[in-house]
TORBADO-729258 format. One record per atom (N, C-alpha, C): residue in one letter; x, y, z. Coordinates in steps of 0.2 Angstrom, whole numbers, plus 5000, padded with zeros to 4 digits. Layout:
residues N
AXYZ ...
end
This chain:
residues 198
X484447194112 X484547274112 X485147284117 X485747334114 X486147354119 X486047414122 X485947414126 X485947484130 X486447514137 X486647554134 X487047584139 X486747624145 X486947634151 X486947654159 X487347704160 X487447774160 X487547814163 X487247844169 X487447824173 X487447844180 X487547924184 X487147944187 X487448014191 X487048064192 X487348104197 X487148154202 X486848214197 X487348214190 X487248284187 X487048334191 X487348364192 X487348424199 X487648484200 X487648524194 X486948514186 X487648484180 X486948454175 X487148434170 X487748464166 X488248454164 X488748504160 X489048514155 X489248524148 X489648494145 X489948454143 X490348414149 X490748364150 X490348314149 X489648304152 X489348244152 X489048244145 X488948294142 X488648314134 X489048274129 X489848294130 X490248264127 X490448194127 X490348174134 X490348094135 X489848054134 X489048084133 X488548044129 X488748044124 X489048094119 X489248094112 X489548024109 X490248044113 X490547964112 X490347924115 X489947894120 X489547824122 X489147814116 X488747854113 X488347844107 X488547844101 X489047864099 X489647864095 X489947784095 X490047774099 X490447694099 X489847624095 X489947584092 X489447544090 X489047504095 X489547484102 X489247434106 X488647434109 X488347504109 X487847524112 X487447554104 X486747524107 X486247564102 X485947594105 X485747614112 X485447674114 X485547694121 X485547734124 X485947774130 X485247774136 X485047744143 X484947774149 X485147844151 X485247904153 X485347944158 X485147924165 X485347884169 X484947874178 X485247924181 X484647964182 X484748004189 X484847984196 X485247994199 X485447954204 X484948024212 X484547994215 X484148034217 X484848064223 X485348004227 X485648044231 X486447984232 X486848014228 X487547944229 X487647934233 X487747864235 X487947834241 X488647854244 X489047864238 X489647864240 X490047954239 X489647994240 X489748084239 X489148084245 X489348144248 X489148174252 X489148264250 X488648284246 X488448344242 X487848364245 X488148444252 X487848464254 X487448524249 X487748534244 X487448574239 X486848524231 X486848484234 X486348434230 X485748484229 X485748494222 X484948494221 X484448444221 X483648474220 X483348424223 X483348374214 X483048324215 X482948264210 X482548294204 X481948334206 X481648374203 X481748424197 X482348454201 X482848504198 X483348474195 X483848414195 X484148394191 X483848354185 X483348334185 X482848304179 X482648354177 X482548424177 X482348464173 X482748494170 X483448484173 X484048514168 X484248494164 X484148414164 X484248354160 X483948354155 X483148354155 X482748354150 X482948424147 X483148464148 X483448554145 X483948514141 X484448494141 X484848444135 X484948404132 X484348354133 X484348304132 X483848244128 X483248314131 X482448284127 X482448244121 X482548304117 X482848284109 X483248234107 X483548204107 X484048154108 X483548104105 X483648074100 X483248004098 X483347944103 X484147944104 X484347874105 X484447874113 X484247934117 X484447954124 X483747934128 X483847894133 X483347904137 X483447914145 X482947974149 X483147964154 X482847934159 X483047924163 X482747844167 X482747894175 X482247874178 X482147904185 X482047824190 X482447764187 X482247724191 X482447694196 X483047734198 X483147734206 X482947784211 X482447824207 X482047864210 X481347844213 X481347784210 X480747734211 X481047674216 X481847644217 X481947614219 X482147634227 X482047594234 X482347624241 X483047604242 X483147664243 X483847684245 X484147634251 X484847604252 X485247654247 X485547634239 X485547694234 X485547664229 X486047664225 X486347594227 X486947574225 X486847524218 X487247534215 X487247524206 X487047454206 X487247404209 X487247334207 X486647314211 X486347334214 X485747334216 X485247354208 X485347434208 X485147444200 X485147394197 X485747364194 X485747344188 X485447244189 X485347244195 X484947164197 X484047174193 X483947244197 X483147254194 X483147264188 X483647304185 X483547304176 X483747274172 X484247214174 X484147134171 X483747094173 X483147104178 X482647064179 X482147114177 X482147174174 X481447204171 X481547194164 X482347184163 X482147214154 X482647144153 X482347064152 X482947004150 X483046994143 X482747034138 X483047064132 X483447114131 X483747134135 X484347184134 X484947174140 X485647204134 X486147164137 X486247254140 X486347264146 X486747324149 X487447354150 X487647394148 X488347414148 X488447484152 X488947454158 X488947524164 X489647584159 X489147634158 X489447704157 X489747734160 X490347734159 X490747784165 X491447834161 X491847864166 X492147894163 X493147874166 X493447894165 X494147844165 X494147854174 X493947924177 X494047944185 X493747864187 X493147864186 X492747834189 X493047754190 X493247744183 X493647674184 X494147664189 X494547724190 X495047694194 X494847704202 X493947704203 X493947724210 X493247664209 X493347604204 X492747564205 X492647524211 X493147514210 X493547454216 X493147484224 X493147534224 X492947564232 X492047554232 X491647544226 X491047524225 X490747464229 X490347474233 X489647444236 X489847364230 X489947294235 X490147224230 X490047274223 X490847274223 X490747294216 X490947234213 X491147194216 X491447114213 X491047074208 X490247094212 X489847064206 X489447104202 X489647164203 X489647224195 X489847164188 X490447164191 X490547104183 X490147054181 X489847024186 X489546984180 X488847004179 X488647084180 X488247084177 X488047124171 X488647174170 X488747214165 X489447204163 X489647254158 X490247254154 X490147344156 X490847364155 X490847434155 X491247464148 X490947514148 X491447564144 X491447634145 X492047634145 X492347684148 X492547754142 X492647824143 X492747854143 X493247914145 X493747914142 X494447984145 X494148004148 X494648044154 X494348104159 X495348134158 X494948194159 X495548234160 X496148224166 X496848204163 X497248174165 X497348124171 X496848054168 X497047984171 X497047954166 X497347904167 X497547864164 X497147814161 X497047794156 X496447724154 X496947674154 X496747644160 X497147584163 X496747554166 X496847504167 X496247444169 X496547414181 X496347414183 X496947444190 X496747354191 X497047334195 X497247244195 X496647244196 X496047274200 X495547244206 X495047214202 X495047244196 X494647254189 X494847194185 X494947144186 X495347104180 X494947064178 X494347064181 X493647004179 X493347044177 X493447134173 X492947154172 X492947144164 X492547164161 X492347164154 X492447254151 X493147264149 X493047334149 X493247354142 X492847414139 X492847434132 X493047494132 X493547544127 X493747604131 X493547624123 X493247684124 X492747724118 X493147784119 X493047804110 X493447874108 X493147934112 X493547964115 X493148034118 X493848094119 X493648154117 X493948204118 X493648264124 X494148224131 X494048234135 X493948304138 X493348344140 X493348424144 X493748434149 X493948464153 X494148494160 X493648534161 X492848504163 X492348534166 X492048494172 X492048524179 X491748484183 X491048514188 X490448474188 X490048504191 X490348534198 X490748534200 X490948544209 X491148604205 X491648634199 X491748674198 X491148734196 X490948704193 X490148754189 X489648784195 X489748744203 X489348764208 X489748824212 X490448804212 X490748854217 X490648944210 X490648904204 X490649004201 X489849004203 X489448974202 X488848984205 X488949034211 X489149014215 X489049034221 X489249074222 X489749114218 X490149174218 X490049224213 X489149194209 X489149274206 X489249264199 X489649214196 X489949204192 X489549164184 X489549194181 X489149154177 X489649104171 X489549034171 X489948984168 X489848994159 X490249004157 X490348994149 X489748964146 X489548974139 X489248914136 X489548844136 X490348854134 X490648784134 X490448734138 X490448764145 X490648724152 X489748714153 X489148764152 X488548734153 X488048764146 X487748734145 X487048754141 X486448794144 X486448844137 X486148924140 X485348904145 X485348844142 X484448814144 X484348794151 X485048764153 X485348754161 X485248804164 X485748844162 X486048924165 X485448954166 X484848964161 X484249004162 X483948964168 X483648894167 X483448874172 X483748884181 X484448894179 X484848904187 X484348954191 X484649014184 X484349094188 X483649084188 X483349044185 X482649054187 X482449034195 X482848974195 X482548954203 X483048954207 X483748994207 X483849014213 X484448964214 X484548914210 X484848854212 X485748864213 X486248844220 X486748844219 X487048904222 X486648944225 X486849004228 X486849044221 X486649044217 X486649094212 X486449154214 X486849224213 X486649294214 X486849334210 X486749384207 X487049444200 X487549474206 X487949484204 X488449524205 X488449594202 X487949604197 X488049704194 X487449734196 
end
């Protein structure tokens, strides 16, 4: 079984991530998709972090239905700090019938290199990667032992740091940029500095 690894904060979930499971699951190499919630990234310091609770109930607002999607809270069960290649040690010794392939987006590639031994990221997965709006899909030297696969995607300019600051000012974000089921959930619990403005 191939299974894909997508990783992340989701803080909150947004169309940009909607569109990049698209094309993860879209590409043949994977037959079915993780979501890992990541309870708190080692390498961001997000004072507006909601709580783990709250970002898996936005997730599950987009994502439930999804046949081939699964969301995994298993670094949520794991002690911090929770760095990926520690993940991916316990999910190739829980599941040694599945091959793992790290999800990412083309930013993230070019800041792999700055990852917690990301050296032996390599030999434990393969990645594929995903466009992000204006970088490059370029492979950067540090990277040359990685196993990288680059899947079609038609990249958004939508970023959670964006979707929080209109939060915080009132502002209510597009359907594009989030899902109505999110955006309900926001106003309901207050998340993000949300206020009405009329």
């Amino acid at each position: 079984m191939r299974t894909g690894l997508f990783f992340g904060s989701f803080n909150p979930v947004h169309s940009g991530h909607e569109g990049m499971v698209s094309s993860f699951l879209r590409n043949e190499l994977i037959e079915d998709l993780w979501i890992t919630l990541t309870p708190s990234p080692p390498h961001k310091h997000t004072a507006d972090l909601a709580s783990f609770t709250d970002r898996w109930n936005m997730l599950e607002r987009v994502f439930s239905e999804e046949d081939r999607v699964l969301l995994s809270d298993v670094e949520q069960r794991l002690p911090p700090p929770h760095y990926t290649v520690r993940t991916l040690n316990y999910l190739n010794n829980c599941y040694p019938d599945r091959s793992f392939y790290l999800c990412i987006g083309g930013d993230t590639l070019q800041t792999l290199s700055t990852w917690f031994a990301f050296e032996k990221i390599a030999h434990k997965t393969e990645l594929l990667v995903a466009e992000r709006p204006g970088v490059p899909l370029s492979i950067p030297p540090d990277l040359r032992s990685f196993v990288v696969h680059f899947c079609e995607h038609d990249p958004q300019g939508v970023s959670s740091t964006a979707i929080r600051k209109k939060l915080s000012s009132g502002i209510a974000p597009g359907p594009d940029e989030l899902a109505p089921s999110v955006f309900r959930y926001i106003q309901q619990e207050g998340l993000y500095g949300w206020r009405r403005t009329d």
